[in-house]
C-alpha positions in Angstrom: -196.7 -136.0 15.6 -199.3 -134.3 13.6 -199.0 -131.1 15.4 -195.4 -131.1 14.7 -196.0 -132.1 10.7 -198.4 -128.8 10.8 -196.0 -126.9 12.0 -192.9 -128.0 10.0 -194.7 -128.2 6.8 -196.1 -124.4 7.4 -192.6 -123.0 8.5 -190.9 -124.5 6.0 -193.6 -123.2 2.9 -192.8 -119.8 5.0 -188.9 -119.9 4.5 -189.3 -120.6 1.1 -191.9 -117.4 1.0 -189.1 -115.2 2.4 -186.1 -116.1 0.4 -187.4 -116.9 -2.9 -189.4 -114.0 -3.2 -187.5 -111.7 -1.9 -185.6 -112.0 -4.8 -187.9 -111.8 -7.8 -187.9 -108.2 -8.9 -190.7 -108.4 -11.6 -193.7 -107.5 -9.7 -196.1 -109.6 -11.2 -194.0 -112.8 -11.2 -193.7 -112.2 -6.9 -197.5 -111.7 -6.8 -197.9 -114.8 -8.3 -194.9 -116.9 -6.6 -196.2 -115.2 -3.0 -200.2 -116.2 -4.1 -199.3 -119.5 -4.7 -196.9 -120.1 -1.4 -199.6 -119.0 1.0 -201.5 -120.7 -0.1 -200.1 -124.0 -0.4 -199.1 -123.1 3.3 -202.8 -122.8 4.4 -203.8 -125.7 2.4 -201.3 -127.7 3.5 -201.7 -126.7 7.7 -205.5 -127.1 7.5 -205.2 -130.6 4.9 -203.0 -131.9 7.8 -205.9 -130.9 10.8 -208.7 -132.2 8.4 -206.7 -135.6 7.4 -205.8 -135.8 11.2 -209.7 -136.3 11.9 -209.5 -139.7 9.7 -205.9 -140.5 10.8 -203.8 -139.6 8.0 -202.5 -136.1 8.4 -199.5 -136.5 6.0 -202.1 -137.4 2.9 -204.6 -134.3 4.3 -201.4 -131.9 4.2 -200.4 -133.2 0.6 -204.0 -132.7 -0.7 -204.0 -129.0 0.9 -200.6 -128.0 -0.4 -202.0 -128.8 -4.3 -205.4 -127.0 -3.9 -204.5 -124.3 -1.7 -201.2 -123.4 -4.1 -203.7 -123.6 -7.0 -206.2 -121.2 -5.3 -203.3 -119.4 -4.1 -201.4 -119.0 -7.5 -205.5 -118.1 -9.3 -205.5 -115.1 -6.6 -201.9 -113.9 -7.4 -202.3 -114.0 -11.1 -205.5 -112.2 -10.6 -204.2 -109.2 -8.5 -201.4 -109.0 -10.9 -203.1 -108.6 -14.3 -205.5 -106.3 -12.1 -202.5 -104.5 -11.0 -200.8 -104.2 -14.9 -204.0 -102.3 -15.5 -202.8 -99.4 -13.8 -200.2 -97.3 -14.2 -199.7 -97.2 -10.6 -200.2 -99.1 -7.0 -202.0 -96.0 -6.1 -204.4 -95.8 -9.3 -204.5 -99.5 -8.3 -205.7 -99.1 -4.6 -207.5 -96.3 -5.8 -209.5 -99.0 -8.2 -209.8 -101.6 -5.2 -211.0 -98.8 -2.7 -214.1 -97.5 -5.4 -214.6 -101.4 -5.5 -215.1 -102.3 -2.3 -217.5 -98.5 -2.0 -219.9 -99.7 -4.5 -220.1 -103.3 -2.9 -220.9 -101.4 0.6 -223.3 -99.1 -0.9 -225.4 -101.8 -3.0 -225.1 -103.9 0.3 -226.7 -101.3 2.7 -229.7 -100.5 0.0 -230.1 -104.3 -0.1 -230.1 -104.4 3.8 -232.6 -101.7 3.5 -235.0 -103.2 1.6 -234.6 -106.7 3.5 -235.5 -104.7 6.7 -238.6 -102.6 5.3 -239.8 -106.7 3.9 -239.0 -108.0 7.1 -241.2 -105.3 9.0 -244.1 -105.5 6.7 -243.7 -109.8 6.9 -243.9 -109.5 11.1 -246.7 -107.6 10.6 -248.8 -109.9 7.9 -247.8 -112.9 9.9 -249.7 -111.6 13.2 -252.6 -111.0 10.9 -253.2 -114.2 9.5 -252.2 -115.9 13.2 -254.9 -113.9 14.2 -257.5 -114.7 11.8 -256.4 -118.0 11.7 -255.5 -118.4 8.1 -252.5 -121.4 7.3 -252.8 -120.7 3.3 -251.4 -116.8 4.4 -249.2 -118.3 6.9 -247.5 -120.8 4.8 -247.0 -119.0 1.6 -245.1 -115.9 4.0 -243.0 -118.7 5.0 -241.8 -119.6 1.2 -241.4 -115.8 1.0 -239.2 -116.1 3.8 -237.3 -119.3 3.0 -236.8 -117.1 -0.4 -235.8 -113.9 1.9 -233.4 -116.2 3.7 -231.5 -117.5 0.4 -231.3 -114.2 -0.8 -229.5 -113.3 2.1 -227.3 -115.9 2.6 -225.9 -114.9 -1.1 -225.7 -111.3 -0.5 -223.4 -112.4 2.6 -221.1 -114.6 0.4 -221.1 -112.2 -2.1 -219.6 -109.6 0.7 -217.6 -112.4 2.5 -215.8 -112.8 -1.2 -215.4 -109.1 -1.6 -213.6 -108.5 2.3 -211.4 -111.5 1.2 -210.2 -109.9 -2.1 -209.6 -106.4 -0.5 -207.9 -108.0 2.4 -205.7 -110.0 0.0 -205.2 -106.3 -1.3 -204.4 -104.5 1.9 -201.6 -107.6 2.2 -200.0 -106.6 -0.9 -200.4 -102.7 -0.4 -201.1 -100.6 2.8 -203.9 -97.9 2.1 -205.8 -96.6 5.1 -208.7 -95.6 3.2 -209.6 -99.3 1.8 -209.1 -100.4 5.2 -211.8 -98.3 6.3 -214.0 -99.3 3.4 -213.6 -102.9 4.3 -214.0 -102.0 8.0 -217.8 -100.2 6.6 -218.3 -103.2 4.6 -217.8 -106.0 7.7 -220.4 -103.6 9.5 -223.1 -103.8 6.9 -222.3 -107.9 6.7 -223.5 -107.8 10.3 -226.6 -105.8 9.6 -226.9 -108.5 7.2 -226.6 -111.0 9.0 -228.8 -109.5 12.0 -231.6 -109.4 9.7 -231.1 -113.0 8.6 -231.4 -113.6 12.0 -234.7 -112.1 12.3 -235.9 -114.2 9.4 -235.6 -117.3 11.0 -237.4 -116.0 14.1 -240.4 -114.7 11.9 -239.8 -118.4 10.5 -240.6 -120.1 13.5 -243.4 -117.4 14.3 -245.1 -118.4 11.0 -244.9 -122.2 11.7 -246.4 -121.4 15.8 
């Protein structure tokens, strides 16, 4: 029975998607309508799996439908005053495309830097092991636990930024910001790679 609330309450946000905005012809009034729809859609599928878990899908699926149409109705509102801005979906993209370069580009020097720290970390870590000095040891692992916050709010910074332009690439098709976002996923995972390598120069420190 839940299953088959999930799936009527999606399809029918869906329908409603399709014929009422199909016939707004102001712009910015269908970004919005569409914004809010999906997402009350989304909320209300993944309210139903989450209320499921405590055994009340229908009140999960009511409680996503009101947040996710809010969230949903903030994006579209958002993308359409970005999009008045312009004085065209092209100077628009081209706005969203020089975005999402200057995220990738202050990402990668960040991911960089975090390397060039890691490297020189790895390497003052097996010089105190070897020396035997905890008071080096355990203030590189606050600079790592520091290293590590850092990092984890560079990649929800990005995460943010690949949501927005894929939001974008919904409302317009541009090959170029899809390439940009592509970029941008693949400097996430350098990222990320690197955090990884954090926590094992974590455990090293604590050996």
């Amino acid at each position: 029975m839940n299953s088959l609330f999930i799936k009527f309450t999606a399809s029918a946000l869906c329908l409603c998607m399709l014929t009422s905005c199909a016939n707004i012809k102001d712009d910015g009034t269908r970004t919005r309508t569409e914004g809010t729809l999906g997402g009350a859609a989304l909320g209300a599928g993944l309210g139903a799996l989450i209320g499921a878990a405590s055994g009340n899908a229908g009140r999960g699926a009511l409680i996503g439908l009101a947040a996710g149409g809010l969230a949903g109705l903030a994006y579209g509102n958002h993308v359409a005053m970005k999009k008045a801005q312009y004085r065209s979906t092209e100077a628009w993209l081209d706005a969203c495309i020089a975005q999402a370069r200057r995220t990738n580009q202050s990402a990668r020097a960040y991911n960089s830097g975090l390397s060039a720290r890691i490297s020189k970390l790895k390497n003052e870590i097996a010089a105190a092991k070897a020396s035997g000095n905890r008071g080096v040891l355990q203030q590189k692992k606050a600079e790592i636990i520091n290293l590590e916050h850092e990092a984890t709010k560079q990649m929800k910074g990005i995460d943010s930024e690949i949501t927005n332009q894929d939001r974008v690439l919904g409302e317009a098709k541009s090959t170029s910001l899809k390439n940009e976002v592509i970029s941008l996923r693949s400097t996430r995972s350098s990222i990320n790679s690197n955090y990884q390598r954090l926590a094992s120069l974590s455990r090293e420190a604590d050996a």
